[in-house]
FIPAMAR-356815 format. One record per residue (C-alpha): residue in one letter; x, y, z. Coordinates in nm, 3 decimals, padded with zeros to 5 digits. Example, Ala and Ser with C-alpha at 12.3 -4.5 7.8 and 13.67 -1.06 7.14 Angstrom:
BEGIN
{atom 'A', {01.230, -00.450, 00.780}},
{atom 'S', {01.367, -00.106, 00.714}},
//
This chain:
BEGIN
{atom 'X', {01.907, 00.103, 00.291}},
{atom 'X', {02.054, -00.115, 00.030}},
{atom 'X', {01.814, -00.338, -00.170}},
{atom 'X', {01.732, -00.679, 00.004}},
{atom 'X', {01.574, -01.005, -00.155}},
{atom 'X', {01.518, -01.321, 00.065}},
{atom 'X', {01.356, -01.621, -00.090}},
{atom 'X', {01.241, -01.886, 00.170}},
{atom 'X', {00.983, -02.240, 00.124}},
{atom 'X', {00.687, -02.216, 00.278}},
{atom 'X', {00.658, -02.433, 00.560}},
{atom 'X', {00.362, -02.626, 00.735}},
{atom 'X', {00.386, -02.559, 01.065}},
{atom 'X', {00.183, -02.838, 01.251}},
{atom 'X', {-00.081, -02.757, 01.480}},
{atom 'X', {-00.024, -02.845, 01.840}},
{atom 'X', {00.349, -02.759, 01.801}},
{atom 'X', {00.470, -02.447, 01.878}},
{atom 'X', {00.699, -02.233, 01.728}},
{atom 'X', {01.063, -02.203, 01.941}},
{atom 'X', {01.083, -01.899, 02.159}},
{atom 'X', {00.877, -01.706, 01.906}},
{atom 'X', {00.742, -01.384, 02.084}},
{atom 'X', {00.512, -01.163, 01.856}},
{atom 'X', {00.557, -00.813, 01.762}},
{atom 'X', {00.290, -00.778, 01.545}},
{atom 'X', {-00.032, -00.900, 01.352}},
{atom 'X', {-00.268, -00.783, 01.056}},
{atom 'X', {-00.528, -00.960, 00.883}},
{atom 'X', {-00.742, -00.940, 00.590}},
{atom 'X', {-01.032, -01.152, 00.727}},
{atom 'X', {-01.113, -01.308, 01.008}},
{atom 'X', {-00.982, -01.651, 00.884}},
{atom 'X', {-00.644, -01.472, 00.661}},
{atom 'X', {-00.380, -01.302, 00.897}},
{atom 'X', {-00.058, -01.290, 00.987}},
{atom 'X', {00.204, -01.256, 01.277}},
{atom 'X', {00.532, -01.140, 01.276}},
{atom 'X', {00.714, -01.199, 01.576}},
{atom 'X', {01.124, -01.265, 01.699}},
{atom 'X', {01.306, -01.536, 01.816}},
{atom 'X', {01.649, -01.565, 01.965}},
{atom 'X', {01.902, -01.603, 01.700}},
{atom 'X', {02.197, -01.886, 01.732}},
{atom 'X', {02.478, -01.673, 01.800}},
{atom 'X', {02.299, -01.393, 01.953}},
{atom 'X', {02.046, -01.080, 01.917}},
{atom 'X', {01.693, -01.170, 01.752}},
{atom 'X', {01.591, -01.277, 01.450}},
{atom 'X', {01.270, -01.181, 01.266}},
{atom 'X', {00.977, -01.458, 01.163}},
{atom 'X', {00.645, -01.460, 00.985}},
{atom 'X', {00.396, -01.668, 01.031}},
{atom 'X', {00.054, -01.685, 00.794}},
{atom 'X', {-00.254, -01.852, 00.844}},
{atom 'X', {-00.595, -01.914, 00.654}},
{atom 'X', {-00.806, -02.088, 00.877}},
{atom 'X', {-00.825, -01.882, 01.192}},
{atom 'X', {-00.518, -01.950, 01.327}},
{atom 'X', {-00.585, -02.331, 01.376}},
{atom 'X', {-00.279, -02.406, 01.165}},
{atom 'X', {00.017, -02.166, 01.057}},
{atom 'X', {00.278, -02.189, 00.763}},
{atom 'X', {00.617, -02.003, 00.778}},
{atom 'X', {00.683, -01.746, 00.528}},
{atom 'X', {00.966, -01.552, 00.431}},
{atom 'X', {01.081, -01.365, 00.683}},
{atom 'X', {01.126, -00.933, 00.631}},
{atom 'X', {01.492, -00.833, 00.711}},
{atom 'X', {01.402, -00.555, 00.980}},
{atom 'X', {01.565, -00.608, 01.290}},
{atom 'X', {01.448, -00.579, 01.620}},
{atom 'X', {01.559, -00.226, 01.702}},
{atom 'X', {01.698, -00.122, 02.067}},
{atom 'X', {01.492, 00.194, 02.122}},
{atom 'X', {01.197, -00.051, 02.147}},
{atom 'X', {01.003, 00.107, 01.878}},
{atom 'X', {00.661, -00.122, 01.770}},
{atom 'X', {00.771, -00.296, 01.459}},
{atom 'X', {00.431, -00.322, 01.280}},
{atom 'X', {00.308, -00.505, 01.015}},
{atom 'X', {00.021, -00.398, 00.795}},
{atom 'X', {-00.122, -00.688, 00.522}},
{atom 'X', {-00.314, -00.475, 00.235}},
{atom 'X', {-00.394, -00.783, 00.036}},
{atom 'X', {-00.310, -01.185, 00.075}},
{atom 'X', {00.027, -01.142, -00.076}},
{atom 'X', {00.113, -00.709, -00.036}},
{atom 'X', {00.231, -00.682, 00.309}},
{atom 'X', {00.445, -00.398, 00.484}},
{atom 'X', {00.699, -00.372, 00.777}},
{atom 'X', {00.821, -00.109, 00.939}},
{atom 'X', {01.026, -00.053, 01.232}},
{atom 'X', {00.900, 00.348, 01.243}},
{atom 'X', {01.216, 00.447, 01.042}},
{atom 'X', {01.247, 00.195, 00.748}},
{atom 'X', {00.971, 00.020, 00.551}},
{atom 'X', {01.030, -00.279, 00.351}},
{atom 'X', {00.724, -00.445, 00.127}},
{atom 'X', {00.656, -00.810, -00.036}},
{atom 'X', {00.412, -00.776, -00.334}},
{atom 'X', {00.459, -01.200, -00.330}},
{atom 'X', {00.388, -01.328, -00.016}},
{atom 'X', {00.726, -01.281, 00.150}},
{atom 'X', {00.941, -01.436, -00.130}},
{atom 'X', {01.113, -01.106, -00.223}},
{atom 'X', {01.111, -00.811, 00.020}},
{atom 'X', {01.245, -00.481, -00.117}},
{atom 'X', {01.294, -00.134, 00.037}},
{atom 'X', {01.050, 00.188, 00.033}},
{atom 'X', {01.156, 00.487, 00.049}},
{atom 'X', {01.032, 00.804, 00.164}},
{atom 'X', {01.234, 01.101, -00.023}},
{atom 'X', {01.174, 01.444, 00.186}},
{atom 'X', {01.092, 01.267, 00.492}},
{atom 'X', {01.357, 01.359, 00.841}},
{atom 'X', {01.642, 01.156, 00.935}},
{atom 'X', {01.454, 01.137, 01.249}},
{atom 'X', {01.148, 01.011, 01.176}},
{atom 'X', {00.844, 00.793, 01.297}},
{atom 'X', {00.647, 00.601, 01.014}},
{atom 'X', {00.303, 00.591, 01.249}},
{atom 'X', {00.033, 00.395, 01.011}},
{atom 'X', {00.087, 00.240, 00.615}},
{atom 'X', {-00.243, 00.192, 00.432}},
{atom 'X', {-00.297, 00.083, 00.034}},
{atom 'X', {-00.657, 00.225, -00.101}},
{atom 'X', {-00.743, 00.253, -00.508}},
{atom 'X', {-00.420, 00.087, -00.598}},
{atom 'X', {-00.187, 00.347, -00.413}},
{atom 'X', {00.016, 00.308, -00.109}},
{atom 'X', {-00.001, 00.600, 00.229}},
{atom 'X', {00.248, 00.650, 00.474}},
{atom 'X', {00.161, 00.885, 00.752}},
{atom 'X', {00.508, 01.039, 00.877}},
{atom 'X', {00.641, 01.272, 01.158}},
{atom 'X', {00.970, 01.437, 01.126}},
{atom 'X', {01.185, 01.598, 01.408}},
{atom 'X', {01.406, 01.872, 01.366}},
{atom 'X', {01.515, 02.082, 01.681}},
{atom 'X', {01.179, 02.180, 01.846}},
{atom 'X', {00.973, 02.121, 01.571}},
{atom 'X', {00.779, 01.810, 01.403}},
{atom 'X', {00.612, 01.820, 01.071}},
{atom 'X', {00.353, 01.549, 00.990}},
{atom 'X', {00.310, 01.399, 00.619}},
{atom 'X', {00.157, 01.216, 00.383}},
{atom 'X', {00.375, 01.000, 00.098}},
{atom 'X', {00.196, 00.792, -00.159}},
{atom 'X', {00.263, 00.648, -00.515}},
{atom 'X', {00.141, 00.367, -00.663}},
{atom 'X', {00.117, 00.002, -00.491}},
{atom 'X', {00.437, -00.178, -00.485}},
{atom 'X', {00.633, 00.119, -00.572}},
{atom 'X', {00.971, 00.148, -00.414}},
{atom 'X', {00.982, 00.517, -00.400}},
{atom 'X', {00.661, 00.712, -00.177}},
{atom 'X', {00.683, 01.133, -00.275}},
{atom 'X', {00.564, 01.347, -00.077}},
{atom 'X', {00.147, 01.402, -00.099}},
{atom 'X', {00.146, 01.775, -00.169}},
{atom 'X', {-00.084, 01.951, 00.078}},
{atom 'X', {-00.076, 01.703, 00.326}},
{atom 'X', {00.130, 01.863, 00.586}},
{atom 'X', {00.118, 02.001, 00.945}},
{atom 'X', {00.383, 02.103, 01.132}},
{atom 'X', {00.408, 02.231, 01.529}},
{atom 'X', {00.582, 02.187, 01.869}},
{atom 'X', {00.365, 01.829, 01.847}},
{atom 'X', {00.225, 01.699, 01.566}},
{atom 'X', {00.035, 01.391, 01.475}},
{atom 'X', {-00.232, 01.222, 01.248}},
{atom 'X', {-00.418, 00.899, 01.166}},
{atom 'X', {-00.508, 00.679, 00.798}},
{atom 'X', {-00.800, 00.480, 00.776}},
{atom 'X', {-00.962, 00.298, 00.450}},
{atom 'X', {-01.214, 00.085, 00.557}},
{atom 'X', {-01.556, 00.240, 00.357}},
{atom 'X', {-01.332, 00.512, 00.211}},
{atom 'X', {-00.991, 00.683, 00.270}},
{atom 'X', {-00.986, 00.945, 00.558}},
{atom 'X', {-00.685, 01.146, 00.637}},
{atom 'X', {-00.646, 01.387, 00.960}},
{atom 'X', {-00.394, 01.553, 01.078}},
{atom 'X', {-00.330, 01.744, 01.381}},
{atom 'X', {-00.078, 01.993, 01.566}},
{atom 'X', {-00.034, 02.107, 01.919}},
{atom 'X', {-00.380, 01.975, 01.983}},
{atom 'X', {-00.550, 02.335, 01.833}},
{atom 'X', {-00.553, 02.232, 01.448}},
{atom 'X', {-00.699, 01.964, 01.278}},
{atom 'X', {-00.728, 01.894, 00.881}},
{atom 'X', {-00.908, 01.652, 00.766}},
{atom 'X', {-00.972, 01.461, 00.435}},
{atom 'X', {-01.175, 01.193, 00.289}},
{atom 'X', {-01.165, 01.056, -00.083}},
{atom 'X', {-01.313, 00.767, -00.288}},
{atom 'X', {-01.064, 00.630, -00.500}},
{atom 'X', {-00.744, 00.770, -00.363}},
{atom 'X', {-00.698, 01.036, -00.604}},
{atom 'X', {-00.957, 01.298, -00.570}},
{atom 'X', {-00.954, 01.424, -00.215}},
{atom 'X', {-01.266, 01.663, -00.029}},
{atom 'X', {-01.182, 01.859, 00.266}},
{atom 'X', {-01.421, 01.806, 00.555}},
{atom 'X', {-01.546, 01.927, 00.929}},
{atom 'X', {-01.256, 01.739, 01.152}},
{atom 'X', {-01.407, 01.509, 01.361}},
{atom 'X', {-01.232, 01.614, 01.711}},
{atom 'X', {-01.290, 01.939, 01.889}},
{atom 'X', {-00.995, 02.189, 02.018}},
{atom 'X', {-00.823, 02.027, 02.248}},
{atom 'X', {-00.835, 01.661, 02.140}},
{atom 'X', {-00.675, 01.446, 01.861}},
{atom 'X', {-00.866, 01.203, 01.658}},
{atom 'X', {-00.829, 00.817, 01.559}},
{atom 'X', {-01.005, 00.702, 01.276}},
{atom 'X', {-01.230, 00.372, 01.305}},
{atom 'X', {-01.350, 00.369, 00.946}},
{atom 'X', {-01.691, 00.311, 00.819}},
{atom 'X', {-01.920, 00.030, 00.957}},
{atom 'X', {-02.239, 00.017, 00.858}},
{atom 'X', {-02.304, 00.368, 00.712}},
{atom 'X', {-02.178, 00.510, 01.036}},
{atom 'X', {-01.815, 00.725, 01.037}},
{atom 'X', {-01.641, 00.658, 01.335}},
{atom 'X', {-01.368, 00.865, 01.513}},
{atom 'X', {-01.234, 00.860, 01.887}},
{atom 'X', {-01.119, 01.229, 02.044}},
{atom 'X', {-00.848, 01.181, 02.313}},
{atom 'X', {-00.706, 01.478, 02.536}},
{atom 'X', {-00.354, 01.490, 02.555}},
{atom 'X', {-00.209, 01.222, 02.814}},
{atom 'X', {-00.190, 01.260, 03.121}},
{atom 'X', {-00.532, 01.447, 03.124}},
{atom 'X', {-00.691, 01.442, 03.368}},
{atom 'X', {-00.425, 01.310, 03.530}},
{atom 'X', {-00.112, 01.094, 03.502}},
{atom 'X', {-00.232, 00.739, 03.336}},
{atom 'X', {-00.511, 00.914, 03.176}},
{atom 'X', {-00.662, 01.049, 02.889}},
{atom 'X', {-01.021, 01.189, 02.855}},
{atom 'X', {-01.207, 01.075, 02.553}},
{atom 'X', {-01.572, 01.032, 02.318}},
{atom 'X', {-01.634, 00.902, 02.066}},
{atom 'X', {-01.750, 01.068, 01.754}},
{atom 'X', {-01.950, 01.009, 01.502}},
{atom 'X', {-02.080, 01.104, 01.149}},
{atom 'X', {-02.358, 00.962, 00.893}},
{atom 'X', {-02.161, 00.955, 00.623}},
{atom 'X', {-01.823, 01.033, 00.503}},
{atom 'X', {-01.790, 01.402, 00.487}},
{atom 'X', {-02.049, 01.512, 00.710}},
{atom 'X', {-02.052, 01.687, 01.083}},
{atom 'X', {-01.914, 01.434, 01.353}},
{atom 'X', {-02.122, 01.472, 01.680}},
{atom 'X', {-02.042, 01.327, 02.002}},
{atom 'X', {-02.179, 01.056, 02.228}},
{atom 'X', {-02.070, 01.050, 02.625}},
{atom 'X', {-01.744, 01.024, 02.799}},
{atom 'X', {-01.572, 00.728, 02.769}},
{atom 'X', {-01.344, 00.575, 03.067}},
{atom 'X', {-01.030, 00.801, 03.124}},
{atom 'X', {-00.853, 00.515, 03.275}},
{atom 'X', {-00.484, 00.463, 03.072}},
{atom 'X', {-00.328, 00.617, 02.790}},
{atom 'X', {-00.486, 00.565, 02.438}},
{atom 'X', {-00.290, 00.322, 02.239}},
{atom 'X', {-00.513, 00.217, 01.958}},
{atom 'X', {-00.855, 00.251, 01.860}},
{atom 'X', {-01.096, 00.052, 01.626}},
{atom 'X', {-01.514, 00.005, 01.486}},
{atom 'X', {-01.694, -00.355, 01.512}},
{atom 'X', {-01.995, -00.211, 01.449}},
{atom 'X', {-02.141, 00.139, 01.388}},
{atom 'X', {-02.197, 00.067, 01.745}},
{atom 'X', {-01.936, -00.112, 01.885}},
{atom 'X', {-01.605, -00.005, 01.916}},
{atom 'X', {-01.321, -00.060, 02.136}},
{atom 'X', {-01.001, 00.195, 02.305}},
{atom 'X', {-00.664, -00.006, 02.371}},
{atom 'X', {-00.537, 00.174, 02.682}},
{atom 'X', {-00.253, 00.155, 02.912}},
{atom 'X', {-00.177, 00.284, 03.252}},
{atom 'X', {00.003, 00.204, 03.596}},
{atom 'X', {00.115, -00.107, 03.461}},
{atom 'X', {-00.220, -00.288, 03.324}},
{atom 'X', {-00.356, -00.291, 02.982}},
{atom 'X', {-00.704, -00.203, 02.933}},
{atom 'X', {-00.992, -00.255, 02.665}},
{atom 'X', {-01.288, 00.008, 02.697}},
{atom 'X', {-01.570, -00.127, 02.492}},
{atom 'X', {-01.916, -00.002, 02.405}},
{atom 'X', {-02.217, -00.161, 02.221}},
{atom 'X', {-02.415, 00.157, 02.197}},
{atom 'X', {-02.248, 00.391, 02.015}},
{atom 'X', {-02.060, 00.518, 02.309}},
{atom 'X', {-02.337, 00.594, 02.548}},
{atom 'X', {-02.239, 00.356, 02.823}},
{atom 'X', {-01.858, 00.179, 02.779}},
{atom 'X', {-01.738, -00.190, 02.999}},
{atom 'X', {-01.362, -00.204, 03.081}},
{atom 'X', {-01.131, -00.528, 03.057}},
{atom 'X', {-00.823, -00.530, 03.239}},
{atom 'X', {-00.626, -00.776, 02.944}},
{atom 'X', {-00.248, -00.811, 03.125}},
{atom 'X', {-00.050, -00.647, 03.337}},
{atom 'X', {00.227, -00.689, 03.136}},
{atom 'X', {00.194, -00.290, 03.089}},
{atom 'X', {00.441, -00.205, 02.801}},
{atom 'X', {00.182, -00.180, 02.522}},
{atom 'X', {-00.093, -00.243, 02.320}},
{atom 'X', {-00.074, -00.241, 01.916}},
{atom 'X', {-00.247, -00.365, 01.601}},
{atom 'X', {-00.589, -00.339, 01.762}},
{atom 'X', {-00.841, -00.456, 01.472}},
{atom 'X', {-01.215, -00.615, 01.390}},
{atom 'X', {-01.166, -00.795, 01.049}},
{atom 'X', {-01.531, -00.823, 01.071}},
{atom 'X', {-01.814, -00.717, 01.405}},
{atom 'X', {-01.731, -01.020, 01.570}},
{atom 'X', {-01.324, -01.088, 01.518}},
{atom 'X', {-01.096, -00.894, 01.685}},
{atom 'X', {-00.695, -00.894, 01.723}},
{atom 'X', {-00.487, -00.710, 01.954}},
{atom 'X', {-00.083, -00.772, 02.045}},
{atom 'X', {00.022, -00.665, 02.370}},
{atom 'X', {00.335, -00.627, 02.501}},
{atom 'X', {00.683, -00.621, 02.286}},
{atom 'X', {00.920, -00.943, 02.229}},
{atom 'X', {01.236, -00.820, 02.380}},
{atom 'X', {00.992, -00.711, 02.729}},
{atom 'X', {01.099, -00.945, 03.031}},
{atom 'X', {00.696, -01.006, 03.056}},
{atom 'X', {00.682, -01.112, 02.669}},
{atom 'X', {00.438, -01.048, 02.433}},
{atom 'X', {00.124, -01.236, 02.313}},
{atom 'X', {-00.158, -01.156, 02.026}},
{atom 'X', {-00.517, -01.184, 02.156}},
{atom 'X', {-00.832, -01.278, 02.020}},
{atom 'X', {-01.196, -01.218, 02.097}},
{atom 'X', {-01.466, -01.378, 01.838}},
{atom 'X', {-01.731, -01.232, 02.033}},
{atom 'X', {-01.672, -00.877, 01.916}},
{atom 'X', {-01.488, -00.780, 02.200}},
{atom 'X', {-01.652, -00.938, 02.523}},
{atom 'X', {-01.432, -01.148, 02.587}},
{atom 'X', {-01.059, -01.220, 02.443}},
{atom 'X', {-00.821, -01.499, 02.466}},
{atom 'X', {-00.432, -01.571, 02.327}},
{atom 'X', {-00.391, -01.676, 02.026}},
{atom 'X', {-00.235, -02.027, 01.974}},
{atom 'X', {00.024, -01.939, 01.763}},
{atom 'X', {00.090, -02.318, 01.643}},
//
């Protein structure tokens, strides 16, 4: 991908207006009051055409910022967007990454050297001034599973050497929140596992899922290490996936379980409030669901969000009580729409995007 640069104003946009058939893909935020959306809206001519939007006040008023040039792509993939810092942000349409170290001003490529023409970029993360890109390869009947990193704002991600996993189905999760935590996973029998301090210096650990399950990292809230263990979908049966939670004292130490959680739809994102609240994005038989628990995963409340039932993504608590969650995809004839809860997850709400 050739090297792009788009310089755009920044734009008020006023609040009570609304922002022409803007549908959002995406949203990330650095606090509850800093975040952003990117989202599509029909071009002139035709197709769809990419926007950003950035707020620091909630979301009570927005500003347009310079828009990434990543297209909307026709397999449907999630294009996500992952803010690491008020100005560092990262898009990704699973196969291409571009980065803005300035806000959206100037948006260059990254590239992954090594990493399969057919590829899936599944989660970007930037801890101890280095970037992370967690990415499966296909080739034939097998997928391999890595790691690139290299120093923030670099253009060029290598390979992490020794991060690798490779089977008929692989698969793996980032998380940085209280420290960086790696896993990695194949055919649902082996799990690796990794946790470091300043993104340099990395100590193997127990995994946190048992044979049979793959994890998804919430972080570390108050002390607590927090990891959800899904089956494989469709277990127990179609539109399902079994699942605990797990969790550890501190980073490095033996994850234990708490009780089942609902098996009701497929796991589609996971995040930590709390040390004792945490929430499962799931979907299933055309409804989106929330599973939430306040005690550490002994007892667990469901919220049927939509039933727009094409996906939930981008699940996140800035803080216990703020949470974000996008559901649905722009080019979906139900739409798309980010939700909010400020209640840390009993109750949610869209988000004016004006």
């Amino acid at each position: 991908m050739a090297v792009v640069a788009l310089f755009s104003s920044v734009a008020q946009v006023a609040s009570g207006s609304s922002v022409p058939g803007f549908a959002p893909a995406s949203t990330s935020w650095t606090s509850p009051q800093r975040g952003f959306v990117l989202g599509y809206s029909r071009c002139a001519g035709s197709g769809w055409c990419p926007r950003l939007l950035g707020t620091d006040d909630a979301g009570v008023h927005w500003r347009a910022l310079g828009a990434p040039p990543m297209s909307l792509p026709d397999n449907h993939n999630h294009v996500r967007l992952v803010a690491a810092g008020g100005t560092d942000l990262y898009v990704t349409d699973g196969t291409d990454i571009v980065a803005t170290r300035d806000g959206g001003r100037r948006w260059f490529p990254v590239q992954l050297p090594g990493a399969a023409a057919q590829r899936y970029v599944a989660k970007i993360v930037e801890h101890g001034g280095r970037s992370f890109v967690l990415v499966t390869g296909h080739s034939g009947d097998t997928e391999t599973t890595t790691v690139h990193s290299g120093p923030a704002g670099s253009p060029v991600l290598q390979p992490l050497p020794g991060f690798s996993v490779q089977g008929g189905i692989t698969y793996g999760d980032l998380a940085v929140r209280g420290g960086l935590q790696i896993v990695l996973d194949a055919d649902y029998r082996t799990e690796f596992y990794w946790t470091s301090h300043d993104g340099v210096r990395f100590t193997t650990a127990p995994a946190p899922c048992p044979e049979g399950s793959t994890a998804s990292l919430g972080g570390v809230r108050d002390g607590q290490v927090l990891a959800l263990c899904s089956s494989s979908p469709g277990s127990p049966q179609p539109g399902s996936s079994q699942r605990k939670l797990y969790r550890a004292p501190r980073l490095g130490e033996t994850f234990r379980a708490t009780a089942e959680a609902p098996t009701v739809g497929i796991t589609q994102a996971f995040d930590a409030a709390t040390a004792d609240s945490a929430t499962v994005a799931a979907e299933g038989g055309g409804d989106g669901f929330l599973h939430r628990t306040t005690d550490g995963g002994r007892t667990w409340r469901t919220t049927v969000l939509s039933e727009r039932g094409v996906g939930l993504w981008d699940l996140d608590f800035p803080d216990g009580a703020t949470g974000v969650v996008v559901d649905g995809l722009p080019d979906a004839e139900s739409g798309s729409a980010v939700y909010r809860t400020t209640d840390g997850g009993r109750t949610w709400a869209p988000l004016a995007l004006a």
